[in-house]
DOVO-585902 format. One record per residue (C-alpha): y, z, x; residue in three letters; residue number from 1. Coordinates in steps of 0.1 Angstrom, whole numbers, padded with zeros to 4 digits, always signed. Example, Ala and Ser with C-alpha at 12.3 -4.5 7.8 and 13.67 -1.06 7.14 Angstrom:
<rs>
<r c2="-0045" c3="+0078" c1="+0123" rest="ALA" nr="1"/>
<r c2="-0011" c3="+0071" c1="+0137" rest="SER" nr="2"/>
</rs>
This chain:
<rs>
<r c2="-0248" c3="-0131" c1="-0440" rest="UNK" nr="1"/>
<r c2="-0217" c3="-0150" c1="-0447" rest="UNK" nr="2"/>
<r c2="-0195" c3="-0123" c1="-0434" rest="UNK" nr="3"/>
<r c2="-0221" c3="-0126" c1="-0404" rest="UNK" nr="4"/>
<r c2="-0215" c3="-0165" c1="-0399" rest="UNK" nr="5"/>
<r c2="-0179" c3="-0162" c1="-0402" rest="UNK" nr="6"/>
<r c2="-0172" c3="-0135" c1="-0374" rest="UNK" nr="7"/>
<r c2="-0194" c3="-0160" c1="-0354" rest="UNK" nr="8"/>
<r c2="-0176" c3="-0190" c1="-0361" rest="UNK" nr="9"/>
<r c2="-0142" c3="-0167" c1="-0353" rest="UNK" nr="10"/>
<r c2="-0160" c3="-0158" c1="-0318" rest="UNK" nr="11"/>
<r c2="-0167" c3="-0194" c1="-0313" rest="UNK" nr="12"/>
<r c2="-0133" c3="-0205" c1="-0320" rest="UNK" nr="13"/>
<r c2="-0114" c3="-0177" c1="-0297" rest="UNK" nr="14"/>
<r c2="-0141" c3="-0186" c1="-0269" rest="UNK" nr="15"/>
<r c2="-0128" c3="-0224" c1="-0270" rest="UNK" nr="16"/>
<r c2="-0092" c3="-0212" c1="-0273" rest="UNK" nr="17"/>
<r c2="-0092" c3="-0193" c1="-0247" rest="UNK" nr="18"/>
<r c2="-0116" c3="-0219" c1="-0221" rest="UNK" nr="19"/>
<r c2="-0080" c3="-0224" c1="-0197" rest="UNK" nr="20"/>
<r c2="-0075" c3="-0190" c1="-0194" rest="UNK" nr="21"/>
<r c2="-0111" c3="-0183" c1="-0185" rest="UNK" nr="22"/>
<r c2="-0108" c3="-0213" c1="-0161" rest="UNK" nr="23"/>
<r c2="-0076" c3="-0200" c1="-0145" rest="UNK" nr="24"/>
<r c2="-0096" c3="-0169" c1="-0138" rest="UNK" nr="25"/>
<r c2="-0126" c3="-0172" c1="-0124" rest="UNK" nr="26"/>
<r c2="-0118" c3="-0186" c1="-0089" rest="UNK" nr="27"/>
<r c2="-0096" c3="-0149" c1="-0088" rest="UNK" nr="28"/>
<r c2="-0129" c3="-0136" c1="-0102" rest="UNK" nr="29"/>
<r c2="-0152" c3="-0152" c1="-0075" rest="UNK" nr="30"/>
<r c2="-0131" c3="-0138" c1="-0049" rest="UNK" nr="31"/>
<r c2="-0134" c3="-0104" c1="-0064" rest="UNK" nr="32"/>
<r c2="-0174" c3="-0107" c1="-0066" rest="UNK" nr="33"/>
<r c2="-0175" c3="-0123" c1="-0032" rest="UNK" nr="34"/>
<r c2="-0150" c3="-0096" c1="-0013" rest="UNK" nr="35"/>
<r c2="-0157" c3="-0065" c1="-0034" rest="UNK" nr="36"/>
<r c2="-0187" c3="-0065" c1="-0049" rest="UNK" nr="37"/>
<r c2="-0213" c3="-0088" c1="-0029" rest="UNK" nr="38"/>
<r c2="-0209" c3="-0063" c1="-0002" rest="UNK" nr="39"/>
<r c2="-0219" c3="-0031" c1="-0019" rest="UNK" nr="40"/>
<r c2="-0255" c3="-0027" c1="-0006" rest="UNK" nr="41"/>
<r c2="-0242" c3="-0028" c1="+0025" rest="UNK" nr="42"/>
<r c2="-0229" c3="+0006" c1="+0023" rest="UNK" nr="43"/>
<r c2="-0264" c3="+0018" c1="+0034" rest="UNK" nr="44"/>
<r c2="-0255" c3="+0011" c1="+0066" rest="UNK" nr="45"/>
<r c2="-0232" c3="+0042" c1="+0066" rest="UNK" nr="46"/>
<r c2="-0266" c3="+0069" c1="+0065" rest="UNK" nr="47"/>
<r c2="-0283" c3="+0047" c1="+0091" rest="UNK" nr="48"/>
<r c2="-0280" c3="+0042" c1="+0131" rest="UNK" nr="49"/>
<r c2="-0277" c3="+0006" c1="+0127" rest="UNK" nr="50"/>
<r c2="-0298" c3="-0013" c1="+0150" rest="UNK" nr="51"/>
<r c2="-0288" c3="-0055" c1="+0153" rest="UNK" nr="52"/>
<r c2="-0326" c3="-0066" c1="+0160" rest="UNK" nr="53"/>
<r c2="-0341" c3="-0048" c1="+0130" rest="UNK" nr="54"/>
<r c2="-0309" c3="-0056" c1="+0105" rest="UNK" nr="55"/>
<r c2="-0293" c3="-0031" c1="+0082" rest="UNK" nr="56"/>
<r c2="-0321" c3="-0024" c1="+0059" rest="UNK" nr="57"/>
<r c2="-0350" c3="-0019" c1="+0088" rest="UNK" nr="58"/>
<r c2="-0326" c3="+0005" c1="+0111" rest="UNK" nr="59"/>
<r c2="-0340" c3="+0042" c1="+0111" rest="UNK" nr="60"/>
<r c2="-0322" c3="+0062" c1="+0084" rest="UNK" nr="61"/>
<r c2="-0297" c3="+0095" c1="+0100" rest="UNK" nr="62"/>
<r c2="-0284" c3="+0108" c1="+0069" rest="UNK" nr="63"/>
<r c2="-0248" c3="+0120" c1="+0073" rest="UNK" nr="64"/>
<r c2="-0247" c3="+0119" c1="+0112" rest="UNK" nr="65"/>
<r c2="-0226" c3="+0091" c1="+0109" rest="UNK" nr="66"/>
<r c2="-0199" c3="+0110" c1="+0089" rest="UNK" nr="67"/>
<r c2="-0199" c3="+0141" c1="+0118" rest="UNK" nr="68"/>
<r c2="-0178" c3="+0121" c1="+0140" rest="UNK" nr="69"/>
<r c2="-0150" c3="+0124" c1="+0118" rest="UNK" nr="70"/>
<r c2="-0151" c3="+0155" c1="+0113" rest="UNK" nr="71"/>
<r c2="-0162" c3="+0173" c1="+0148" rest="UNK" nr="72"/>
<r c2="-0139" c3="+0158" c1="+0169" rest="UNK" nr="73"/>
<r c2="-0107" c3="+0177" c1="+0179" rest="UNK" nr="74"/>
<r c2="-0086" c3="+0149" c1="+0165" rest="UNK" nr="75"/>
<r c2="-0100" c3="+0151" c1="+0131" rest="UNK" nr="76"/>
<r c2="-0072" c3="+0174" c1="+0121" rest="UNK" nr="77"/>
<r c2="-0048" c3="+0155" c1="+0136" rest="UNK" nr="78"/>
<r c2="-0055" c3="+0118" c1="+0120" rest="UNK" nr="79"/>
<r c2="-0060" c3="+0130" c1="+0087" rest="UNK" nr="80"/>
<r c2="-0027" c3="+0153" c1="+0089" rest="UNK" nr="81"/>
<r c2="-0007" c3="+0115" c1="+0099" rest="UNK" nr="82"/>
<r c2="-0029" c3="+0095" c1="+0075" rest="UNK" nr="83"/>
<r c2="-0018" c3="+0116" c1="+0043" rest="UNK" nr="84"/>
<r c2="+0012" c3="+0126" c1="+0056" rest="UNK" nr="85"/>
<r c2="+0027" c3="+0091" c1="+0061" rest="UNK" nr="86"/>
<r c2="+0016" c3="+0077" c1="+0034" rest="UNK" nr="87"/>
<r c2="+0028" c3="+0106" c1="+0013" rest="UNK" nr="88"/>
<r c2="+0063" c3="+0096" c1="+0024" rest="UNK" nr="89"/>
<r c2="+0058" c3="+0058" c1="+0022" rest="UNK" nr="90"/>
<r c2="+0048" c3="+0064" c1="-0015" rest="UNK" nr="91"/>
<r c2="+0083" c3="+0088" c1="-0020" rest="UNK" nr="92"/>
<r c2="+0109" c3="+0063" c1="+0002" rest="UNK" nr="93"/>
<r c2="+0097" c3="+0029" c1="-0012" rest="UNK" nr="94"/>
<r c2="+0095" c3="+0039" c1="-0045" rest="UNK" nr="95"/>
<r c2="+0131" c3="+0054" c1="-0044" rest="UNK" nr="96"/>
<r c2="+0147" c3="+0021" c1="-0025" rest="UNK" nr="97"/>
<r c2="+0126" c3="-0003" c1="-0047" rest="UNK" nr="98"/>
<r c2="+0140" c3="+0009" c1="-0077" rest="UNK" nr="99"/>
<r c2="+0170" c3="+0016" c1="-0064" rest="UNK" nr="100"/>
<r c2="+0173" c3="-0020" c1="-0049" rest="UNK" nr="101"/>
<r c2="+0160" c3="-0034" c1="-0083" rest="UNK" nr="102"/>
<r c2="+0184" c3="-0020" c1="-0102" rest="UNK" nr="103"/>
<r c2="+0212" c3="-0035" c1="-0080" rest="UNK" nr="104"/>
<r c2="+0197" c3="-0071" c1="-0088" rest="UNK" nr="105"/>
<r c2="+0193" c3="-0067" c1="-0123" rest="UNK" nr="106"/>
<r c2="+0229" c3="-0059" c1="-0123" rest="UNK" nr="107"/>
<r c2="+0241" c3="-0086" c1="-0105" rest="UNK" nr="108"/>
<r c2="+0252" c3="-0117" c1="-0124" rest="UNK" nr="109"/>
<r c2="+0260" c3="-0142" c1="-0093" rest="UNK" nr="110"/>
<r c2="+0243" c3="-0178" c1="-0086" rest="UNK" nr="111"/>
<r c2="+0233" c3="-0160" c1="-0054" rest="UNK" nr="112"/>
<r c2="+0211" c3="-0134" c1="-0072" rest="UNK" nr="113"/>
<r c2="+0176" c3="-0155" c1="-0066" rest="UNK" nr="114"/>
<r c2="+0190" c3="-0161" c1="-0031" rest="UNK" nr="115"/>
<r c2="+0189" c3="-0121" c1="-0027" rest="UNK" nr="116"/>
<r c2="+0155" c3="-0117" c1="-0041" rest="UNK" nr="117"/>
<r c2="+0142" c3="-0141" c1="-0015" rest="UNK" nr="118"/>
<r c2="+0155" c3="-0126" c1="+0010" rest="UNK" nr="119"/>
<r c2="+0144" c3="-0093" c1="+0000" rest="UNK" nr="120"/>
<r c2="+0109" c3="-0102" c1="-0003" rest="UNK" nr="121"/>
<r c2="+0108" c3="-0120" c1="+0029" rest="UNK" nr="122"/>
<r c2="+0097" c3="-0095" c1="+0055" rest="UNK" nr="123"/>
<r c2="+0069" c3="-0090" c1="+0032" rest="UNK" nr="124"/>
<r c2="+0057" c3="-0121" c1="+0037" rest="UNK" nr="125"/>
<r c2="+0058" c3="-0117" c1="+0077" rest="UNK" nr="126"/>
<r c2="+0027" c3="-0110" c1="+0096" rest="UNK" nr="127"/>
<r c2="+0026" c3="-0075" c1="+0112" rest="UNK" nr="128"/>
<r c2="+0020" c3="-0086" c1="+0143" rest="UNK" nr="129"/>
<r c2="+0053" c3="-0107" c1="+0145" rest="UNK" nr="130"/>
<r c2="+0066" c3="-0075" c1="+0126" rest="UNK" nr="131"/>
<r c2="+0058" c3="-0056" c1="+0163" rest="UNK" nr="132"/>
<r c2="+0077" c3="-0081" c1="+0187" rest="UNK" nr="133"/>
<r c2="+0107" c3="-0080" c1="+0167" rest="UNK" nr="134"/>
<r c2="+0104" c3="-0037" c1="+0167" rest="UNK" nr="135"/>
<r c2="+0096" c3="-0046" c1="+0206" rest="UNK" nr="136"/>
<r c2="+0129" c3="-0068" c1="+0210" rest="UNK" nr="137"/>
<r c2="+0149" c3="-0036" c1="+0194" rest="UNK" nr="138"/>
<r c2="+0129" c3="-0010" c1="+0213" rest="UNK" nr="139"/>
<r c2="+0119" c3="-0026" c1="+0247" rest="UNK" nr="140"/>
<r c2="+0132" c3="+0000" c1="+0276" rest="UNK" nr="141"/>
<r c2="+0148" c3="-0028" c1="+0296" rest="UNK" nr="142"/>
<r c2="+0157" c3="-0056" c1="+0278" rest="UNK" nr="143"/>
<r c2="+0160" c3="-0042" c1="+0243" rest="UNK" nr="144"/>
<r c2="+0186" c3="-0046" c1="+0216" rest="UNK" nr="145"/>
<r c2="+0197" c3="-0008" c1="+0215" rest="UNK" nr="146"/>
<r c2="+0190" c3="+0001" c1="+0247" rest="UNK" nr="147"/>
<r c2="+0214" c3="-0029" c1="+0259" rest="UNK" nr="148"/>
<r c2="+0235" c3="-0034" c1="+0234" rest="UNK" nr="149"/>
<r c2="+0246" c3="-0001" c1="+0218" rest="UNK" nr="150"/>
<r c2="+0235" c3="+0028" c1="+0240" rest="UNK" nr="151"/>
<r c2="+0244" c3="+0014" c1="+0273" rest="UNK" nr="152"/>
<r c2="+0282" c3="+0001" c1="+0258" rest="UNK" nr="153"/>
<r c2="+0284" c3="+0035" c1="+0243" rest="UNK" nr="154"/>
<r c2="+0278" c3="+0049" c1="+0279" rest="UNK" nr="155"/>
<r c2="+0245" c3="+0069" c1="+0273" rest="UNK" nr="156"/>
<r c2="+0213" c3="+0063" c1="+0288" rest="UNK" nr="157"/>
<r c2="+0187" c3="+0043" c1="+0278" rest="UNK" nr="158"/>
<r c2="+0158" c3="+0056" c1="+0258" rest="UNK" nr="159"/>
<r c2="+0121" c3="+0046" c1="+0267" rest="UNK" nr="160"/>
<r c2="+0110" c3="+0044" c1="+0233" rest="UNK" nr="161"/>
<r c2="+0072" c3="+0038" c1="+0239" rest="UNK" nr="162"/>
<r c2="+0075" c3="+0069" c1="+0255" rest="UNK" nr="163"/>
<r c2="+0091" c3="+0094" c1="+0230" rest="UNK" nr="164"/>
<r c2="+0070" c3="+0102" c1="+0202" rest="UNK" nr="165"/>
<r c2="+0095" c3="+0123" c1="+0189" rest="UNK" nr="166"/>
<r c2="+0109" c3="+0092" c1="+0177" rest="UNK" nr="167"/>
<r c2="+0083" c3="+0078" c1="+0157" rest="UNK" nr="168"/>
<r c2="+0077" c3="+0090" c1="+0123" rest="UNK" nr="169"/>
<r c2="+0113" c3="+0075" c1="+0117" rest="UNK" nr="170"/>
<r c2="+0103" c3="+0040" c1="+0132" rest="UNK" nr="171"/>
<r c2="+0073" c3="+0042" c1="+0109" rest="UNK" nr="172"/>
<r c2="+0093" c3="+0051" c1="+0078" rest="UNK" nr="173"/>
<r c2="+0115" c3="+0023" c1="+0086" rest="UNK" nr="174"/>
<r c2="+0098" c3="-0004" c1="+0094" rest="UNK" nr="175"/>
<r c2="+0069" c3="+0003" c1="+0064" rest="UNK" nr="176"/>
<r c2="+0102" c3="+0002" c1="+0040" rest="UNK" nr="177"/>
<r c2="+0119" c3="-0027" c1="+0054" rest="UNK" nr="178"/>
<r c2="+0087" c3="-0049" c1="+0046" rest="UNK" nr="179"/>
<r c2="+0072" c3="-0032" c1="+0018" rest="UNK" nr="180"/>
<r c2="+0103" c3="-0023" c1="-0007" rest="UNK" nr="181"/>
<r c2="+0105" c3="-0066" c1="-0013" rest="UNK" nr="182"/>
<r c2="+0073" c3="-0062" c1="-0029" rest="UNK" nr="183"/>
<r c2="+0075" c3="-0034" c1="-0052" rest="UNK" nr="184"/>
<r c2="+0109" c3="-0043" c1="-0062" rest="UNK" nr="185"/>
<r c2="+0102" c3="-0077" c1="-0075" rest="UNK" nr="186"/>
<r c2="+0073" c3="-0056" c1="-0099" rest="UNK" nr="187"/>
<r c2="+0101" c3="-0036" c1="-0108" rest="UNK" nr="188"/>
<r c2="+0128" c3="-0061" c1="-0115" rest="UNK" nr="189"/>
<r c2="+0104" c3="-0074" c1="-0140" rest="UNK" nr="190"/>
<r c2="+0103" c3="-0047" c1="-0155" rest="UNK" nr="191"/>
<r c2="+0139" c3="-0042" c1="-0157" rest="UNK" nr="192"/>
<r c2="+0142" c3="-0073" c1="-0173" rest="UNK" nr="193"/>
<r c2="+0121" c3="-0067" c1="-0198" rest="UNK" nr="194"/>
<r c2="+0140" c3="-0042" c1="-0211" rest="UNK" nr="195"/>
<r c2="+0157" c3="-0054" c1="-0249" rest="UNK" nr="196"/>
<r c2="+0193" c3="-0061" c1="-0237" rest="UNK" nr="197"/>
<r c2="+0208" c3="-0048" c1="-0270" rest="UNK" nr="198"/>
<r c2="+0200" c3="-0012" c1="-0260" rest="UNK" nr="199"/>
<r c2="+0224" c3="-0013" c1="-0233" rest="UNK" nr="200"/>
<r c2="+0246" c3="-0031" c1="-0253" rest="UNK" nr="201"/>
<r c2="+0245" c3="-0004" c1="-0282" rest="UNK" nr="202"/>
<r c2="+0249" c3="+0020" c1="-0252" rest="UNK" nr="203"/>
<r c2="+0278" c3="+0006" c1="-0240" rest="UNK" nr="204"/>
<r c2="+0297" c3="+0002" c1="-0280" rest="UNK" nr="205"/>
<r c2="+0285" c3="+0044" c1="-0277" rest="UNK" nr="206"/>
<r c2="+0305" c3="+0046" c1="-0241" rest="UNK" nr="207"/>
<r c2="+0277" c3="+0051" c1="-0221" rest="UNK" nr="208"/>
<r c2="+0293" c3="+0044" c1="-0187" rest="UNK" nr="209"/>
<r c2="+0269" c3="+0020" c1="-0163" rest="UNK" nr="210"/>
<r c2="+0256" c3="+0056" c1="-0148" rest="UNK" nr="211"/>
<r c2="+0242" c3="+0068" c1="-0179" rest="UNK" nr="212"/>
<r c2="+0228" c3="+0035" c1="-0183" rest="UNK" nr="213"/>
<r c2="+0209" c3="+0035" c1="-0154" rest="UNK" nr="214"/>
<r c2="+0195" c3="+0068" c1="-0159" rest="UNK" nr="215"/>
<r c2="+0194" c3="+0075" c1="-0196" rest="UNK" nr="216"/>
<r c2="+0178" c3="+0040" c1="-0201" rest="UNK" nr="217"/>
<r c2="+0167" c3="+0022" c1="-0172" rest="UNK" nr="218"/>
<r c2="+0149" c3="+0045" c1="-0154" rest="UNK" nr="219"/>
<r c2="+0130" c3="+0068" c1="-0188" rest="UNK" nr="220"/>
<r c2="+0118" c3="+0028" c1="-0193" rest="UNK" nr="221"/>
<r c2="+0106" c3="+0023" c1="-0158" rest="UNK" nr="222"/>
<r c2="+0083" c3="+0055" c1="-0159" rest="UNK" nr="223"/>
<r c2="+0051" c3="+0040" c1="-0170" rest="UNK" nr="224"/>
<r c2="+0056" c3="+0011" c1="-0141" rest="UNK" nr="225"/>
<r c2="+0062" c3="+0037" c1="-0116" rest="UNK" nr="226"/>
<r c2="+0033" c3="+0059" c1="-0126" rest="UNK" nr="227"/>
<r c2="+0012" c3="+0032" c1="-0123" rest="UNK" nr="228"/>
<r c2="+0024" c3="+0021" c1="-0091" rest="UNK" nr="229"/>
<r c2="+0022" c3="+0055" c1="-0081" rest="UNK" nr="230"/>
<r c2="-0012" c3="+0059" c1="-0088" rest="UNK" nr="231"/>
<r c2="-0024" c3="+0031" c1="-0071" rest="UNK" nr="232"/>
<r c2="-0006" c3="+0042" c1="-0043" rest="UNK" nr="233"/>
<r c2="-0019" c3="+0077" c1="-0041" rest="UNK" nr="234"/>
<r c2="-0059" c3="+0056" c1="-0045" rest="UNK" nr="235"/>
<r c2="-0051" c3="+0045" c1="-0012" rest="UNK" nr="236"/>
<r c2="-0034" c3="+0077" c1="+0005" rest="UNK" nr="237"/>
<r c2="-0063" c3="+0080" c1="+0032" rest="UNK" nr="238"/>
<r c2="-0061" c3="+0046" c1="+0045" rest="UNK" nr="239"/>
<r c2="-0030" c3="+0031" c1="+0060" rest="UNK" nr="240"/>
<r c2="-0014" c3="+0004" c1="+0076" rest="UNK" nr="241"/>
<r c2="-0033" c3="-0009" c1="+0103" rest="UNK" nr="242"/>
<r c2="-0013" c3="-0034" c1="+0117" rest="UNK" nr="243"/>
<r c2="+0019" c3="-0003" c1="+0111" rest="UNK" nr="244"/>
<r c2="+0000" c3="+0020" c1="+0131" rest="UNK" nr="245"/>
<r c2="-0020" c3="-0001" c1="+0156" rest="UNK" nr="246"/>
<r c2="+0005" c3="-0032" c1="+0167" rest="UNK" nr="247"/>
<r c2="+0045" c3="-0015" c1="+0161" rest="UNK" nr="248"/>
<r c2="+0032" c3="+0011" c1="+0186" rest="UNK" nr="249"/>
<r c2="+0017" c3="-0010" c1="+0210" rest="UNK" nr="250"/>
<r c2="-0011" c3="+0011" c1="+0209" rest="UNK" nr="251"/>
<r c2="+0008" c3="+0033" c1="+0232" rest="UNK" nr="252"/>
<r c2="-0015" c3="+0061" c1="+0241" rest="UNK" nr="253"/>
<r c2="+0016" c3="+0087" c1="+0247" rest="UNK" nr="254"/>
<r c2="+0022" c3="+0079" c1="+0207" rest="UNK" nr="255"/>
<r c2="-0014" c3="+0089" c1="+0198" rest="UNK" nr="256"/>
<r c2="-0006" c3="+0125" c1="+0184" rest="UNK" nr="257"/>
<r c2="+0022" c3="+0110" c1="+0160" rest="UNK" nr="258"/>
<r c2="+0004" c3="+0069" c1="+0154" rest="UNK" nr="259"/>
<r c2="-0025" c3="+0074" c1="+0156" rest="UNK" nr="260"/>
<r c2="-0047" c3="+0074" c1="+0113" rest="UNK" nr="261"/>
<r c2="-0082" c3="+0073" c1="+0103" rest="UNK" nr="262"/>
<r c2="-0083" c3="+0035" c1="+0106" rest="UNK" nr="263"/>
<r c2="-0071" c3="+0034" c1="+0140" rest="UNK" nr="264"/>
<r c2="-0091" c3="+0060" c1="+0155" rest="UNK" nr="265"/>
<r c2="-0121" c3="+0042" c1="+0137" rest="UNK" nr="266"/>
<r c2="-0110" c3="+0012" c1="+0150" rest="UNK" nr="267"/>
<r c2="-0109" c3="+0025" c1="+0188" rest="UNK" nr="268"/>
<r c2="-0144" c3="+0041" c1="+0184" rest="UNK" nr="269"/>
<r c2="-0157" c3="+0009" c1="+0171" rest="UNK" nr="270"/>
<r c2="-0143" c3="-0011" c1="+0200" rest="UNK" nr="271"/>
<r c2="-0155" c3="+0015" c1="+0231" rest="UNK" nr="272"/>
<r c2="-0186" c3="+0029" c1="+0215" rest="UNK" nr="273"/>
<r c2="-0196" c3="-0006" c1="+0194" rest="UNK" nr="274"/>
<r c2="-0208" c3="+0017" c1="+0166" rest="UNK" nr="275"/>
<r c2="-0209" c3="+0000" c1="+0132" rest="UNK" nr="276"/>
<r c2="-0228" c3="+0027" c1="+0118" rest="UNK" nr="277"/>
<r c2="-0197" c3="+0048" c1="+0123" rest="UNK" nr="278"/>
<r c2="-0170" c3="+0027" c1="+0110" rest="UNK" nr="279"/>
<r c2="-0189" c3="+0022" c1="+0077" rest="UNK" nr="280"/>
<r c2="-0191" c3="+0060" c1="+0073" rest="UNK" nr="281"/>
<r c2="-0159" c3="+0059" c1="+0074" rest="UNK" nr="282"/>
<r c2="-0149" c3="+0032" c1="+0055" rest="UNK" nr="283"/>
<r c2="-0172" c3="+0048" c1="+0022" rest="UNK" nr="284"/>
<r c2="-0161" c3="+0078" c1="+0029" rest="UNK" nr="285"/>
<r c2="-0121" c3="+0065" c1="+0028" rest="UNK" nr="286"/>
<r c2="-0131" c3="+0048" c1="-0007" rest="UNK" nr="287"/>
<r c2="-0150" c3="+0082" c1="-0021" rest="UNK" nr="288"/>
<r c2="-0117" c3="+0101" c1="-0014" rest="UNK" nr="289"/>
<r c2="-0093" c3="+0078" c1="-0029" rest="UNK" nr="290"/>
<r c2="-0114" c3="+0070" c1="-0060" rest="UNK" nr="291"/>
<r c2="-0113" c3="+0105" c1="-0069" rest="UNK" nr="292"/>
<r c2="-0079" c3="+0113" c1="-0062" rest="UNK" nr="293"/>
<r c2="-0075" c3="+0082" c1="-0093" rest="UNK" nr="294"/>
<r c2="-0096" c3="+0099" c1="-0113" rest="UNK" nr="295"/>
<r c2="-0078" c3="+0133" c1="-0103" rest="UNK" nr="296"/>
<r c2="-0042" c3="+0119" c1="-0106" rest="UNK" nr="297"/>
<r c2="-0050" c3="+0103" c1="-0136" rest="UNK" nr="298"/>
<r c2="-0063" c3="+0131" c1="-0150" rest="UNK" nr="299"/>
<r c2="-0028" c3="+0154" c1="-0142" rest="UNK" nr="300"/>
<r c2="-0008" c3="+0126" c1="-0158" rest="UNK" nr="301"/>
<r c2="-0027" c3="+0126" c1="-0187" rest="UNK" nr="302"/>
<r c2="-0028" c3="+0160" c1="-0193" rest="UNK" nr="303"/>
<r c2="+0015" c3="+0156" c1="-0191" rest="UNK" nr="304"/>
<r c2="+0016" c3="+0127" c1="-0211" rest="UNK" nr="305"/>
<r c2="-0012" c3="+0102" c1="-0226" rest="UNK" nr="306"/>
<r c2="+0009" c3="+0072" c1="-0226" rest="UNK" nr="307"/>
<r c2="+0017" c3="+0070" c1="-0193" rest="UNK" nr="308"/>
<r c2="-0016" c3="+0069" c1="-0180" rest="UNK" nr="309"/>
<r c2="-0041" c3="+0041" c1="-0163" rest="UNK" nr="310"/>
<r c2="-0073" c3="+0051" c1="-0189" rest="UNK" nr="311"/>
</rs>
């Protein structure tokens, strides 16, 4: 009994300890509930022809009709070959330049360093929509930056970019690692710099040049960071970038074949055709996919290594 009392006393005393903590949470908590949770039963609405007059839970049930119309179309192929294609290679390119980047500003030993970090970090911080004029002042046909200001100097014609899909997996590439490598290089700077210093200084007394540093130290100690990272990534691999795919194109419909994802296509269905049903098939059936390619990923990594994986 005493032992009993004490560990309850011991609970007690952690539980008051750790009230500011608990405080500091919960608002992030309530949004989680509110966002991710509170909407769960309305995933119902994905096996039913929704009707607006009789709600979500008194519209006549379809089973999985909803899901065909991903699937029968003719584009189905081609929306899920861009979807996990391009974010296949968003996963590859920002990783590399967000490390790469990283490593460059943990290096650096300049006043300016945090000036750098900023401004690295800034066009995450930029709305995608302001993200598409400034593509649209580069690309515009007739008044735009290349088209004006490099090709036409360099005597060659000008190109109509909105035009030439051809072009486009490059833009996308581009413009997804130009905002998105501030982000995931901050998470790995961090990480960088919580690396014991005296390592690399032991390193350098054994004449480890800055080379070796980087890749016989840094990077082995950034592997669980970038598995992580990883794996999160490859949770979302069939969704993508809305605003990436939808306003940098203009929603050009001579780009459609090379911009056009799951999430736009759903998007233009739900706008022409007003079926909610639809989208919400898609939606669940977005989240199935990419929870078990966690489970599945997680799985691989752990069967490679234990320690480097999420659970």
């Amino acid at each position: 009994m005493a032992v009993g009392k004490r560990t309850n006393k011991t609970k007690k005393k952690n539980i008051k300890r750790f009230i500011p903590l608990y405080v500091m949470a919960f608002p992030g908590l309530l949004y989680l509930f509110i966002n991710n949770y509170l909407p769960l039963p309305g995933l119902v609405l994905a096996f039913k022809k929704f009707n607006a007059k009789k709600g979500i839970y008194g519209s006549p049930f379809v089973g999985f009709k909803n899901f065909k119309y991903l699937f029968a179309t003719k584009d189905a192929f081609v929306i899920t070959r861009n979807t996990i294609l391009y974010n296949a290679v968003f996963i590859v390119v920002n990783t590399i330049l967000a490390i790469f980047v990283a490593i460059l500003l943990a290096e650096m030993t300049s006043r300016v360093k945090k000036a750098y970090q900023s401004f690295i970090l800034l066009p995450y911080m930029i709305s995608m929509v302001i993200v598409s004029y400034l593509v649209f002042g580069f690309l515009s046909t007739e008044n735009g930056f290349i088209n004006n200001s490099i090709l036409k100097p360099l005597g060659m014609s000008p190109v109509s970019w909105y035009m030439e899909k051809k072009y486009w997996p490059f833009i996308l590439v581009f413009v997804s690692a130009w905002k998105g490598v501030g982000y995931n290089c901050v998470i790995y700077l961090a990480s960088i710099l919580g690396i014991d210093r005296s390592i690399y200084e032991s390193a350098s007394i054994d004449g480890a040049s800055k080379w070796q540093q980087i890749f016989k130290i840094t990077i082995p100690l950034l592997r669980p960071t970038i598995v992580m990272l990883t794996l999160l990534a490859v949770g979302r691999i069939f969704y993508s970038d809305f605003g990436l795919f939808y306003q940098v194109p203009q929603n050009q419909g001579a780009l459609f074949s090379v911009t056009n994802t799951i999430d736009t296509y759903v998007y233009r269905g739900l706008v022409e055709l007003g079926d909610m049903s639809m989208s919400s098939a898609a939606g669940l059936y977005q989240s199935l996919v990419g929870f078990i390619l966690v489970i599945g990923s997680n799985l691989v990594v752990k069967k490679i290594d234990p320690e480097y994986a999420l659970f």
